[in-house]
C-alpha positions as CSV (number, residue, x, y, z in Angstrom):
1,X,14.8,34.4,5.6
2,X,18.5,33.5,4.3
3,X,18.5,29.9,5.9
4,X,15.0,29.4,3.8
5,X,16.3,30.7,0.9
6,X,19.5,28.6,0.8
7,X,17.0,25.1,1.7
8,X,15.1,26.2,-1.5
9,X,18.4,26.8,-3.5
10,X,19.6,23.2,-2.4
11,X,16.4,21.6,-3.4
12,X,16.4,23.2,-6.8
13,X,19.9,21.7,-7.3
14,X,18.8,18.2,-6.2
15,X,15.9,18.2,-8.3
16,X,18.0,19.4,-11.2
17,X,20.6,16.6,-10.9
18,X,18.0,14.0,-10.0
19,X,16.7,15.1,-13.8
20,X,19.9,14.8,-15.4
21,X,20.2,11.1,-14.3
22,X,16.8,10.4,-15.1
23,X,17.2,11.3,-19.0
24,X,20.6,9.2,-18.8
25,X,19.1,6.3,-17.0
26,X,14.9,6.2,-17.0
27,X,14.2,3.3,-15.6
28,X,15.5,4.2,-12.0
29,X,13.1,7.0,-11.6
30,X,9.4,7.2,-12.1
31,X,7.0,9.4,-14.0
32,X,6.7,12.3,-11.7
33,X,10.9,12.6,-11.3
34,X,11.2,12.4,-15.2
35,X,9.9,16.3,-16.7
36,X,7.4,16.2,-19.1
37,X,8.6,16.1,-23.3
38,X,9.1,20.0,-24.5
39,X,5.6,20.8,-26.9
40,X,3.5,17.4,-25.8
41,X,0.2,18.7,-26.1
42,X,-2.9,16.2,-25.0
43,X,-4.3,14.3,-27.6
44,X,-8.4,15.3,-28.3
45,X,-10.7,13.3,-30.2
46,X,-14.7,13.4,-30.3
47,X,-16.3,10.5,-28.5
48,X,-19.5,10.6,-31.2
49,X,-16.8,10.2,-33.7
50,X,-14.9,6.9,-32.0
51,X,-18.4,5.6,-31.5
52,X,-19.2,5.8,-35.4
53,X,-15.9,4.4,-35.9
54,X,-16.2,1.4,-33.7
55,X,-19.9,0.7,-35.4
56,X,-18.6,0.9,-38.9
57,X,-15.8,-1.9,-38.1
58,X,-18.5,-4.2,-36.1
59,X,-20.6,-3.6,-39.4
60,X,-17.7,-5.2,-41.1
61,X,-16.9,-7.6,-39.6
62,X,-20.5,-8.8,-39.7
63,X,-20.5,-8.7,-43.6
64,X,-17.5,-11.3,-43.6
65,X,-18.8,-13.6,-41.9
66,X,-21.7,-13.4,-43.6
67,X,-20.1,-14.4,-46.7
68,X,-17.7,-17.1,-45.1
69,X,-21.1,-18.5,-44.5
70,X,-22.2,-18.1,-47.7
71,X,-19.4,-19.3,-49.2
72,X,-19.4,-22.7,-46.9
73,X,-22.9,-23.1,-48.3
74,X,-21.9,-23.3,-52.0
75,X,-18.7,-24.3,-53.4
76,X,-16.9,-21.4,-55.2
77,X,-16.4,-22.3,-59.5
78,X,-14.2,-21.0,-61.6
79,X,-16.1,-17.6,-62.3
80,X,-16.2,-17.2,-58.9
81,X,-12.9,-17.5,-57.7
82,X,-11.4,-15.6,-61.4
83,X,-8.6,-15.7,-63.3
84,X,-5.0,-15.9,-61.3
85,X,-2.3,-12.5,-62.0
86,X,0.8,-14.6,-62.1
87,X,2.4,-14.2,-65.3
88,X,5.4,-16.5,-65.1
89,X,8.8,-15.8,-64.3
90,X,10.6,-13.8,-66.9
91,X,14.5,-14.7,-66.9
92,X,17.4,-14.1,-69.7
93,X,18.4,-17.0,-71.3
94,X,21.8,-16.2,-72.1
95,X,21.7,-15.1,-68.0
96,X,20.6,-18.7,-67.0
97,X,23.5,-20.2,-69.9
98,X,26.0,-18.6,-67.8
99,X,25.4,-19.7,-64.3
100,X,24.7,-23.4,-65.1
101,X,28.9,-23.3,-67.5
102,X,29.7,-21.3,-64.4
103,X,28.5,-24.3,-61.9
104,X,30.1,-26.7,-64.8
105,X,33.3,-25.1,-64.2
106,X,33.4,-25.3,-60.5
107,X,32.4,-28.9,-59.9
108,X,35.1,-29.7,-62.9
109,X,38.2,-28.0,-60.7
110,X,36.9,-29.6,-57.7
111,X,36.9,-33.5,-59.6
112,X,40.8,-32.1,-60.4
113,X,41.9,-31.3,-57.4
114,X,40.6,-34.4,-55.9
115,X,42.3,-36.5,-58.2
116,X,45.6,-34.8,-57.4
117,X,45.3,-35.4,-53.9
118,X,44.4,-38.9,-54.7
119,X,47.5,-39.2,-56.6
120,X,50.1,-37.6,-53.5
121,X,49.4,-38.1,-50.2
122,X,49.6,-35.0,-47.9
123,X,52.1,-34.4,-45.3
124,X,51.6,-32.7,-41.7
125,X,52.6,-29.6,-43.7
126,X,50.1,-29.7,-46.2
127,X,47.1,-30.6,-44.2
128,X,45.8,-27.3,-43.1
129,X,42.9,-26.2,-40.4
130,X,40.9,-23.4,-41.2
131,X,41.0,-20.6,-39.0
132,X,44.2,-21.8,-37.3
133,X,47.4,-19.2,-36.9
134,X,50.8,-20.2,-35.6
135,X,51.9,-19.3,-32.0
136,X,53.7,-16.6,-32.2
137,X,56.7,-16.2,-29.7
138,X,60.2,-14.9,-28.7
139,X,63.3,-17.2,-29.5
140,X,65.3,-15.7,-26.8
141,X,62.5,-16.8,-24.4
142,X,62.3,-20.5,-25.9
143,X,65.9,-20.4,-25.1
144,X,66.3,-19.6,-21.8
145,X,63.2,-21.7,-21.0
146,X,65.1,-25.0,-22.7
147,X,68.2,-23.9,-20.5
148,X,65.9,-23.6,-17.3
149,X,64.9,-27.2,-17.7
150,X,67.9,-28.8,-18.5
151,X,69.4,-27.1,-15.6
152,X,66.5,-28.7,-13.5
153,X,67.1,-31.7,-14.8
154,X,70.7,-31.6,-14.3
155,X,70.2,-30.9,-10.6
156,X,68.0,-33.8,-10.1
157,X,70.4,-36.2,-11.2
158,X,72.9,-35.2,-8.4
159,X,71.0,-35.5,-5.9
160,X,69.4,-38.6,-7.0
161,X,73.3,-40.0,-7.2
162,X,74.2,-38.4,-3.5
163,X,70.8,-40.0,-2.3
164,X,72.7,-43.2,-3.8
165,X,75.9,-43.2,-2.1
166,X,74.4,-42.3,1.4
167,X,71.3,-44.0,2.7
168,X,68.5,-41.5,4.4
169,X,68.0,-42.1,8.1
170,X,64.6,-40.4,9.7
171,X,65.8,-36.9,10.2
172,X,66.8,-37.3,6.5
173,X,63.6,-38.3,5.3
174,X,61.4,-34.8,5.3
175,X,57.8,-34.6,5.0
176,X,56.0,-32.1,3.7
177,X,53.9,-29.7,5.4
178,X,54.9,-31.6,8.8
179,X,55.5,-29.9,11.6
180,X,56.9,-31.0,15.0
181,X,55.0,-31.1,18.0
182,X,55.2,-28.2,20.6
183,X,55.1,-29.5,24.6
184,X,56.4,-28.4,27.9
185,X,59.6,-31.1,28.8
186,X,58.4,-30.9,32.4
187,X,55.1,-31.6,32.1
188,X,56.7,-35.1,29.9
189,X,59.1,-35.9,32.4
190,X,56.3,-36.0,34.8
191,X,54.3,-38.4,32.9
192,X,57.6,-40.7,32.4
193,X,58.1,-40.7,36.0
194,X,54.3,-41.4,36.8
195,X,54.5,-44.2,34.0
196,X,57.5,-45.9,35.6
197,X,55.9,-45.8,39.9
198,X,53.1,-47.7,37.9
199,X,54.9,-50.5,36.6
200,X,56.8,-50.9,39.4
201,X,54.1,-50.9,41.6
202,X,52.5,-54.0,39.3
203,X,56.0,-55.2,39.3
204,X,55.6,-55.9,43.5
205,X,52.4,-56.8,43.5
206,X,52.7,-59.7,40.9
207,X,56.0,-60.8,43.2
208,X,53.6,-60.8,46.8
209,X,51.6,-63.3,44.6
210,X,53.5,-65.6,43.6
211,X,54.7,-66.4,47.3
212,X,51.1,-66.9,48.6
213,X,48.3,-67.9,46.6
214,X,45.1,-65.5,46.5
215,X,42.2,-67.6,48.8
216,X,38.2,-66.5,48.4
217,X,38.9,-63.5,50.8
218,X,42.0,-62.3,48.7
219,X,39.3,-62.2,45.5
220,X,37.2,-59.5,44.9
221,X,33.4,-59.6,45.4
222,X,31.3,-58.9,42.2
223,X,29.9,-55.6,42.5
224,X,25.9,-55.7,42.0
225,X,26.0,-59.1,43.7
226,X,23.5,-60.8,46.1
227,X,23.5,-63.8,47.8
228,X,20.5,-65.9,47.5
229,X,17.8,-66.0,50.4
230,X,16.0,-68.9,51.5
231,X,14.2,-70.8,53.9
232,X,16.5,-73.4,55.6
233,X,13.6,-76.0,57.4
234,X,12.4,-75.9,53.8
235,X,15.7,-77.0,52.6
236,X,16.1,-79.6,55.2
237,X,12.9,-81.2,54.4
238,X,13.6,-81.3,50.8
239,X,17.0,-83.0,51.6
240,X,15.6,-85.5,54.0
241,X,12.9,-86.2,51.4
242,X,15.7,-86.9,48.7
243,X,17.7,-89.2,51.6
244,X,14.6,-91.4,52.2
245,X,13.5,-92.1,48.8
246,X,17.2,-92.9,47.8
247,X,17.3,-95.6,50.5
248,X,13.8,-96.7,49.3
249,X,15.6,-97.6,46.1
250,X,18.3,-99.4,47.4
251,X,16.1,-101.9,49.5
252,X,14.4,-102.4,46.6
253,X,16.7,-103.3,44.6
254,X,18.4,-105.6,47.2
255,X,15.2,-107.4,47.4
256,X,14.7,-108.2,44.1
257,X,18.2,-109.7,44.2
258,X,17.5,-112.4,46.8
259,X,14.2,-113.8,45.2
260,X,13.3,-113.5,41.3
261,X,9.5,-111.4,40.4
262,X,6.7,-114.0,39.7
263,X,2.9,-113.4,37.8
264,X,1.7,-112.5,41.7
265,X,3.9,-109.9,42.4
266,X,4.3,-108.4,38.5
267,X,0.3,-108.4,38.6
268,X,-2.0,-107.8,35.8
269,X,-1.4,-106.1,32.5
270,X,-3.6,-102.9,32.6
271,X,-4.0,-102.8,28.3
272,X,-7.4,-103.0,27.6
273,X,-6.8,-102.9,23.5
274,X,-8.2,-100.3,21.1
275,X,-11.8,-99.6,20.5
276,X,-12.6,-99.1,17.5
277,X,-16.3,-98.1,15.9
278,X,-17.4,-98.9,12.6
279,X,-20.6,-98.0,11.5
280,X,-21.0,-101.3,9.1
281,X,-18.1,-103.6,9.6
282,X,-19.8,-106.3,7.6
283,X,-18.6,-109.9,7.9
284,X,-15.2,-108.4,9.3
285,X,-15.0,-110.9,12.4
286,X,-16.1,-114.0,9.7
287,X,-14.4,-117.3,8.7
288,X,-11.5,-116.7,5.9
289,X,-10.9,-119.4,4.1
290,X,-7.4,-119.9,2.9
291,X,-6.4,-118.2,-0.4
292,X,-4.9,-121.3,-2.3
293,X,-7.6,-124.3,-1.0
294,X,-10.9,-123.7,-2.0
295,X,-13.5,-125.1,-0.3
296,X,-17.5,-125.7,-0.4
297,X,-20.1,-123.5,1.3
298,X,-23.0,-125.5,2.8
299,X,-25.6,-123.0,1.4
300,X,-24.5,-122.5,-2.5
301,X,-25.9,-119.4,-4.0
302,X,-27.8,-120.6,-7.2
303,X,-26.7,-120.3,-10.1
304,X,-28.6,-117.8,-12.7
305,X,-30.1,-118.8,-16.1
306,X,-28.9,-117.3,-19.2
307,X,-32.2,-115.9,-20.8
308,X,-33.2,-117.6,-24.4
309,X,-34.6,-116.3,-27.5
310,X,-38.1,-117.1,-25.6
311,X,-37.6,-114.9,-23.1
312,X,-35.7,-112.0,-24.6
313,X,-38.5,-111.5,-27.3
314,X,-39.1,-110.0,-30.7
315,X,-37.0,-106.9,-31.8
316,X,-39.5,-104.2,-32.6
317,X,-36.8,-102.3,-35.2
318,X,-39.3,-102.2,-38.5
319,X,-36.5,-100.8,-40.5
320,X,-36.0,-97.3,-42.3
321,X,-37.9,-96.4,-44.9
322,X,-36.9,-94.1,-47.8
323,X,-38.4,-92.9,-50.5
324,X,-36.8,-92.7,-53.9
325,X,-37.5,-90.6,-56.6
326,X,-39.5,-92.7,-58.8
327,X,-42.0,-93.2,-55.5
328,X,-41.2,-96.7,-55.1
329,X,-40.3,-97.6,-51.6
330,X,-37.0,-100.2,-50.7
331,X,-38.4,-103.7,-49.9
332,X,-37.5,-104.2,-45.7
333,X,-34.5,-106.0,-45.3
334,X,-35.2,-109.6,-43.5
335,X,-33.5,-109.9,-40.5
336,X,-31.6,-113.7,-40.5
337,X,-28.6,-114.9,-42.8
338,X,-29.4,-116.4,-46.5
339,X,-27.8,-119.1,-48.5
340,X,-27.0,-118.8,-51.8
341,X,-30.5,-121.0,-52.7
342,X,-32.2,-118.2,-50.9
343,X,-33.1,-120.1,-47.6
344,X,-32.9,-119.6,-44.3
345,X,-29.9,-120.6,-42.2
346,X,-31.8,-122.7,-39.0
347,X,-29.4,-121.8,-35.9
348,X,-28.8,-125.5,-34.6
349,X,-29.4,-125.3,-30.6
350,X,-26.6,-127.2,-28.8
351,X,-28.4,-130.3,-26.4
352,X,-26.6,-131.8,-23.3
353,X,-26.4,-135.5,-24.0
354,X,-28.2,-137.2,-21.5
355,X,-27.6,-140.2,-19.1
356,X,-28.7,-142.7,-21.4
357,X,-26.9,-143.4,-23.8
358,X,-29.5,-145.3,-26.5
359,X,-31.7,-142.4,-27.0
360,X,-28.8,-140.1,-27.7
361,X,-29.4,-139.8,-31.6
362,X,-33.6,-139.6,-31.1
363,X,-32.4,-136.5,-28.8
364,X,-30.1,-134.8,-31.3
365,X,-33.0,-134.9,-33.9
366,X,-35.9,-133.7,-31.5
367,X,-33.5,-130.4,-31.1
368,X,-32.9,-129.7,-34.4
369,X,-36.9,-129.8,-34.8
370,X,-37.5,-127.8,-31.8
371,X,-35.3,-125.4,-32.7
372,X,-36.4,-124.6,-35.8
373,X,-40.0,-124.2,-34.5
374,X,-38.9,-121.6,-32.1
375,X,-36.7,-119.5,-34.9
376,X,-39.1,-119.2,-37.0
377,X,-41.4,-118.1,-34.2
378,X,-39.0,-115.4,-32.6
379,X,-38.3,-114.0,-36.0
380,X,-34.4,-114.3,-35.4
């Protein structure tokens, strides 16, 4: 039918301008909105042949590594690795003479020009920026810009001298951005008038007080305030209670006044001291004697004997012995002092003299025979 046919017609056009976009713009559309390339033909190989050619690289690869591991096993030499193809670097001479006076020359302006500068010193006009470029701009407008803020100036000066000769009151002084407040004059004149009945009323209030003075009913109660219940026989009792033993007191006391306390009617002390348990006090509860008269015990301890040569002993040290290198053995050294003759020393015992006094020199020889017996007995 025609309605068909024009549906069909419209969707060709859409299709058409849909491709046009996509060669403009590919990557809003996908694959099936973009028409396939003019002569693209599929491409056909031989899957025997892509086999063979997959084998024959494996195969290769194998032979490499075979001979990386072969050639980790054994060091390569010199015939091994062969003889290297660089042949040098072949250059003009003459070519190479003319870049190094070229260089020459260079550096040598560069040492001159330095030592000029160091010779004048450079102004603001002859220190340069690279790359920099002067503004470039209209006189005329300079001009009328200089005018525009002299004029400004100019202006600010008056007014600051006006401002001078006339002090600013408040409508004078202007702030910015400040705007006055918008309200209804009734609705103000009401609060005035409410403002004023208050004061006066505090006015009248405060006069009706100072010609009576407020009493407890005239104060307000505390709101959230309760009186305290109780029993009031239970108060009386404790007030009675209070009432006797005051008066208690007071006879008391006016009996002590007419007759002074004696031992009977203080009575006893109730201290019974401090116990105290030791496990071994020893002789704590003893007689001290006093530190700077000394006096004699009945039972003296007796007194111990110093031990003598008798009763300590012989020493049983038999010396070292050593044995030199000839094999003859150090004689023992004899215990006891020598003289130069060679003899013996005899250690002279001390005697207490005895009561009687004729035998005194028959005593001092009888020790120094005695005691020469019993040194030459001990060994000492």
């Amino acid at each position: 039918s025609e309605a068909e046919k024009k549906r069909a017609e419209r969707k060709r056009k859409i299709l058409e301008r849909k491709r046009e976009a996509a060669k403009k713009d590919l990557s809003k559309y996908g694959p099936r909105d973009i028409e396939k390339p003019k002569d693209w033909k599929r491409y056909k190989y031989d899957e025997a042949e892509a086999e063979k050619e997959r084998q024959r690289k494996k195969a290769e690869l194998e032979a490499k590594k075979r001979e990386a591991a072969a050639a980790d096993l054994s060091k390569a030499g010199p015939r091994e690795m062969g003889k290297s193809k660089y042949r040098g670097t072949k250059f003009d001479e003459s070519q190479a003479e003319r870049e190094r006076a070229k260089k020459k020359a260079e550096l040598e302006k560069k040492k001159r020009e330095a030592a000029a500068a160091d010779l004048k010193k450079s102004g603001p006009r002859g220190q340069k920026v690279k790359g920099f470029k002067g503004m470039k701009y209209d006189e005329n407008e300079a001009e009328r810009k200089r005018q525009q803020k002299l004029a400004e100036k100019e202006r600010k000066k008056r007014e600051a001298a006006a401002a001078d000769l006339k002090k600013a009151g408040p409508r004078g002084q202007k702030v910015k951005g400040w705007k006055g407040a918008k309200y209804d004059e009734a609705e103000e004149e009401r609060k005035r008038q409410k403002k004023l009945a208050e004061k006066e009323r505090k006015k009248k209030e405060a006069a009706a007080r100072d010609l009576k003075k407020s009493g407890p009913r005239d104060a307000k109660k505390t709101k959230g305030w309760r009186g305290l219940k109780y029993d009031e026989s239970e108060a009386e009792k404790k007030r009675q209670q209070k009432l006797a033993a005051k008066e208690k007191k007071k006879k008391e006391a006016a009996a002590n006044d007419l007759k002074k306390v004696g031992p009977r009617e203080m009575g006893k002390n109730k201290y019974k001291g401090t116990k105290i348990d030791y496990e071994n006090d020893g002789d704590m509860l003893g007689d001290r004697t006093s530190t700077f008269v000394k006096k004699k015990s009945k039972d003296p301890l007796p007194k111990e004997k110093k031990l003598g040569p008798r009763d300590v002993g012989k020493n049983k040290y038999k010396g070292t012995k050593l044995d030199s290198k000839n094999g003859s053995s150090k004689k023992k050294k004899k215990s006891g002092k020598s003289t130069k003759n060679g003899k013996k020393k005899s250690a002279k015992k001390k005697v207490p003299i005895s009561a009687d006094s004729g035998s005194a020199s028959g005593a001092s020889s009888k020790a120094n025979s005695t005691a020469s017996g019993d040194e030459s007995e001990s060994g000492f």
